[in-house]
C-alpha positions in Angstrom: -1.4 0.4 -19.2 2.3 1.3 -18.0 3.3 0.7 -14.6 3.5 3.8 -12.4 7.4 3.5 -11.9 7.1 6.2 -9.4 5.2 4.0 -7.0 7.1 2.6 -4.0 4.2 -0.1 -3.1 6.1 -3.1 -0.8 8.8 -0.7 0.5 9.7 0.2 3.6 12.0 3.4 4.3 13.8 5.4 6.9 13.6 8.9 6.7 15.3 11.5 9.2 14.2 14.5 10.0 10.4 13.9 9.4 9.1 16.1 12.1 9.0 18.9 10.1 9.6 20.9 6.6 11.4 19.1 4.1 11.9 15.7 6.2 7.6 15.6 7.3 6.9 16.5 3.3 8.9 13.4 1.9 7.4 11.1 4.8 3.4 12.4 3.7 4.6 11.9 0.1 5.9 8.7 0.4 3.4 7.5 2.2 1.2 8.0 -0.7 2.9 6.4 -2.9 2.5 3.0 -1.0 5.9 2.9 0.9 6.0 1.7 4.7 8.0 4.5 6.5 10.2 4.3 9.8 10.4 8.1 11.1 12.9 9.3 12.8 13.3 13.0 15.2 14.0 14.7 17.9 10.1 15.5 18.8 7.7 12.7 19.4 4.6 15.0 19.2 6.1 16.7 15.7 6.5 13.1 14.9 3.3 11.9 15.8 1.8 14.9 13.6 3.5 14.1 10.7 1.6 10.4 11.0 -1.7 12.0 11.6 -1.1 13.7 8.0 0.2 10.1 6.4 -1.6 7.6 4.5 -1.7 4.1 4.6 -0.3 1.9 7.9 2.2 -0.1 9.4 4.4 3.2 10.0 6.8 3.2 12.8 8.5 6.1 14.8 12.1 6.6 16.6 12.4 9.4 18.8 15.9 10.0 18.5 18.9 13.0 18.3 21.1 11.8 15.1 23.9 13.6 16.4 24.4 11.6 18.9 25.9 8.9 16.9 26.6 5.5 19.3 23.1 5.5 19.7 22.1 5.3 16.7 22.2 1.7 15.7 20.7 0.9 19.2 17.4 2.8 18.6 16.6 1.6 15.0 17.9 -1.7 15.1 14.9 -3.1 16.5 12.6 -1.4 14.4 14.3 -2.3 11.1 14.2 -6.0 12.5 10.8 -5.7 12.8 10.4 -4.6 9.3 12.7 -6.8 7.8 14.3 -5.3 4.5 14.9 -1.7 3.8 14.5 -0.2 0.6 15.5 3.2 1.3 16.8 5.9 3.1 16.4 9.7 3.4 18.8 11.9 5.7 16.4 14.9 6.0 17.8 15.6 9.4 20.6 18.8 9.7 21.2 22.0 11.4 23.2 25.4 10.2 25.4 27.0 12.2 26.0 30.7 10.6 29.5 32.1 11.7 31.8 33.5 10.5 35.1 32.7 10.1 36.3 34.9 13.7 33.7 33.5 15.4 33.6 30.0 14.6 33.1 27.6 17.9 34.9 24.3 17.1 32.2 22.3 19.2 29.4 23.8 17.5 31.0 22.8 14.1 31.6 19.7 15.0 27.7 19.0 16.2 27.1 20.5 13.4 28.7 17.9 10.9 27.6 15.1 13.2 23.9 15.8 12.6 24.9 17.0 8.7 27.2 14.2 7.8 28.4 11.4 10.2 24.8 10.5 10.9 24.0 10.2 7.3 27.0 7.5 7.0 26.2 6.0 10.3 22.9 5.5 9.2 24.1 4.2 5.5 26.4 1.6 6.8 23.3 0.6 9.3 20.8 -0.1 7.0 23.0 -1.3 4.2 23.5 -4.5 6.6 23.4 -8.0 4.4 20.2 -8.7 6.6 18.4 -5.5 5.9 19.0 -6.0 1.8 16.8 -6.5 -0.3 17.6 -8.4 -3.4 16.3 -5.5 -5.7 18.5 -3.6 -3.8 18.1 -0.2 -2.4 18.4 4.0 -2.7 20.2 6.3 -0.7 19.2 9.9 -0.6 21.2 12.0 1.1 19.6 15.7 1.5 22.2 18.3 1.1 21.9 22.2 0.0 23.1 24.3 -2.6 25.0 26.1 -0.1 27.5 22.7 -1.1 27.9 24.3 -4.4 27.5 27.7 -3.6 29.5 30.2 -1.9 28.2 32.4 1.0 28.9 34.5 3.9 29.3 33.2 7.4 28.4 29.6 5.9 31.4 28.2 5.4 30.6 25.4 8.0 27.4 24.6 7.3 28.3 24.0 3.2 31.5 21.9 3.8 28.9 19.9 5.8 26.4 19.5 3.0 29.8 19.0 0.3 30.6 16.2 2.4 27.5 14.6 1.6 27.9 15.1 -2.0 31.3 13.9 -2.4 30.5 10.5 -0.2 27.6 9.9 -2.3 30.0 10.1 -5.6 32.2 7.4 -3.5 29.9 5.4 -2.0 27.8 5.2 -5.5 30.9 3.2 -6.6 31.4 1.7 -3.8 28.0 0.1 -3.1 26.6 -0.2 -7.0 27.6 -4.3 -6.8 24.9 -4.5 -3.7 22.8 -2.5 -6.2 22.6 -0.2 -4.2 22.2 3.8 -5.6 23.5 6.9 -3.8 22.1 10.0 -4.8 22.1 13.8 -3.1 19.3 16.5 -2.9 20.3 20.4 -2.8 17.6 22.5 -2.5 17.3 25.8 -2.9 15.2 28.2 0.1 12.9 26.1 0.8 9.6 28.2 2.5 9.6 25.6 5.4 7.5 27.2 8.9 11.3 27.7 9.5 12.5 29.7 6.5 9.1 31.3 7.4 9.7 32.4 10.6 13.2 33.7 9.2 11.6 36.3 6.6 8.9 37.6 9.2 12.2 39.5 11.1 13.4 41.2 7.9 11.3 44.0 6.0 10.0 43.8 2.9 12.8 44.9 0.5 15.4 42.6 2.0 12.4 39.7 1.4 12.3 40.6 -2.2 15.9 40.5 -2.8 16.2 36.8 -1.4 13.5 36.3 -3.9 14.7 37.9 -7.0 17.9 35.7 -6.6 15.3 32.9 -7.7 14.4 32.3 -11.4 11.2 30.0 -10.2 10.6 32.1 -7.0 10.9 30.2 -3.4 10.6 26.1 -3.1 7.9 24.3 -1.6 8.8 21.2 0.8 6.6 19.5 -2.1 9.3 20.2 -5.0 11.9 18.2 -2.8 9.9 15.9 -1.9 9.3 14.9 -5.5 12.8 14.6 -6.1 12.7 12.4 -3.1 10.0 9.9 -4.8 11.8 10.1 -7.7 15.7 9.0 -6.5 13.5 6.3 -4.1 11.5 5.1 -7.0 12.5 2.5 -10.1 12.2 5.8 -12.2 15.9 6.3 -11.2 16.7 2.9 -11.3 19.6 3.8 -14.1 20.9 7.0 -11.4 23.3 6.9 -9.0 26.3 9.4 -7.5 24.5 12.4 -8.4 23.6 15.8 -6.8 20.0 16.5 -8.0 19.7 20.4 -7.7 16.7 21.2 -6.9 16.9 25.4 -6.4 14.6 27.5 -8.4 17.2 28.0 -10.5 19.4 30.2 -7.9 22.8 28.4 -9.0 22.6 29.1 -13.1 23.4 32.7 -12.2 
């Protein structure tokens, strides 16, 4: 019988952003696929219900705010010690800011991109560390949006924040393939997260069915990302690296 390539038995992994939507859907799935996961969020009780809905054990959880970046490497250091190697990473954490141009606030922008994009490369140069590698080597998934490839209104923030992630992962795929190690982006479409959610309820139902006309496949599901997720993690990609896996319904062929 062939090997389930997709499996991530023996692996342990940090994903951001896990006490909610996207971020909590990748830890669950993971999970089930055999992988050891350090979470990390804001919320400690969103945290601690994303573990209730894990499987397996060992699982660890840092209550932290990415965007504030010099403490970063003091919170998860002792937890990655404690685990040893790391064979992954996922940045499900970020934030949109929607402004337009006029009314752009420079400090919210910049907050903005530290959550979005300098925590993603703090965190990649953290567990990147000679003593965290494993000799396999290891994946980098970097969530972005297809807002980074897109054009839209009052955005323009928000997707230079998620292009940032995209272009580093092209460089940093070069960069870091001799440590075989494999960078790879995410861009998902609307996702229906409890957020997303909350954002339809406000507008009526002909504004809803235009958002969802724009989608070939209809409206994601936290699961369709967190496939991708397994997938750029797993040794089913082991031949992929500096990509940006759209993952939208089909939104961006129009």
């Amino acid at each position: 019988m062939r090997e389930d390539q997709f499996r991530l038995d023996g692996r342990n992994i940090v994903i951001t952003g896990a006490s909610s939507g996207i971020g909590r859907q990748c830890a669950i799935e993971c999970s089930k696929r055999g992988a050891r996961l350090i979470l990390v969020a804001r919320n400690e009780k969103n945290l601690q219900e994303t573990l209730e809905k894990m499987n397996g054990e060992g699982h660890s959880l840092v209550t932290l705010d990415l965007s504030l970046l010099d403490k970063i490497e003091g919170k998860l250091t002792p937890v990655m010690e404690s685990f040893g190697k790391i064979h992954g990473l996922v940045h499900s954490a970020g934030t949109q800011v929607t402004a337009p141009l006029a009314q752009m606030k420079l400090e919210k922008q910049e907050a903005m991109f530290n959550l979005n994009y300098h925590a993603a490369m703090e965190l990649s140069k953290l567990v990147t560390k000679k003593k965290y590698l494993p000799e396999s080597g290891a994946s980098l998934v970097f969530v972005a949006a297809v807002f980074a490839i897109l054009g839209g209104s009052a955005v323009a923030g928000y997707s230079a924040s998620k292009g940032a992630l995209v272009s580093a992962a092209r460089s940093l795929a070069v960069e870091l393939a001799p440590k075989k190690i494999r960078v790879n982006c995410i861009s998902p479409g609307l996702i229906m997260t409890e957020l997303v959610q909350s954002v339809l309820s406000q507008l009526d139902e002909e504004q809803i069915q235009r958002r969802k006309a724009r989608y070939l496949l209809g409206l994601g599901q936290t699961q369709d990302i967190a496939n991708a997720c397994v997938y750029l993690l797993s040794d089913a990609s082991r031949w992929v690296t500096g990509i940006n896996l759209v993952v939208d319904g089909g939104v961006s062929v129009r």
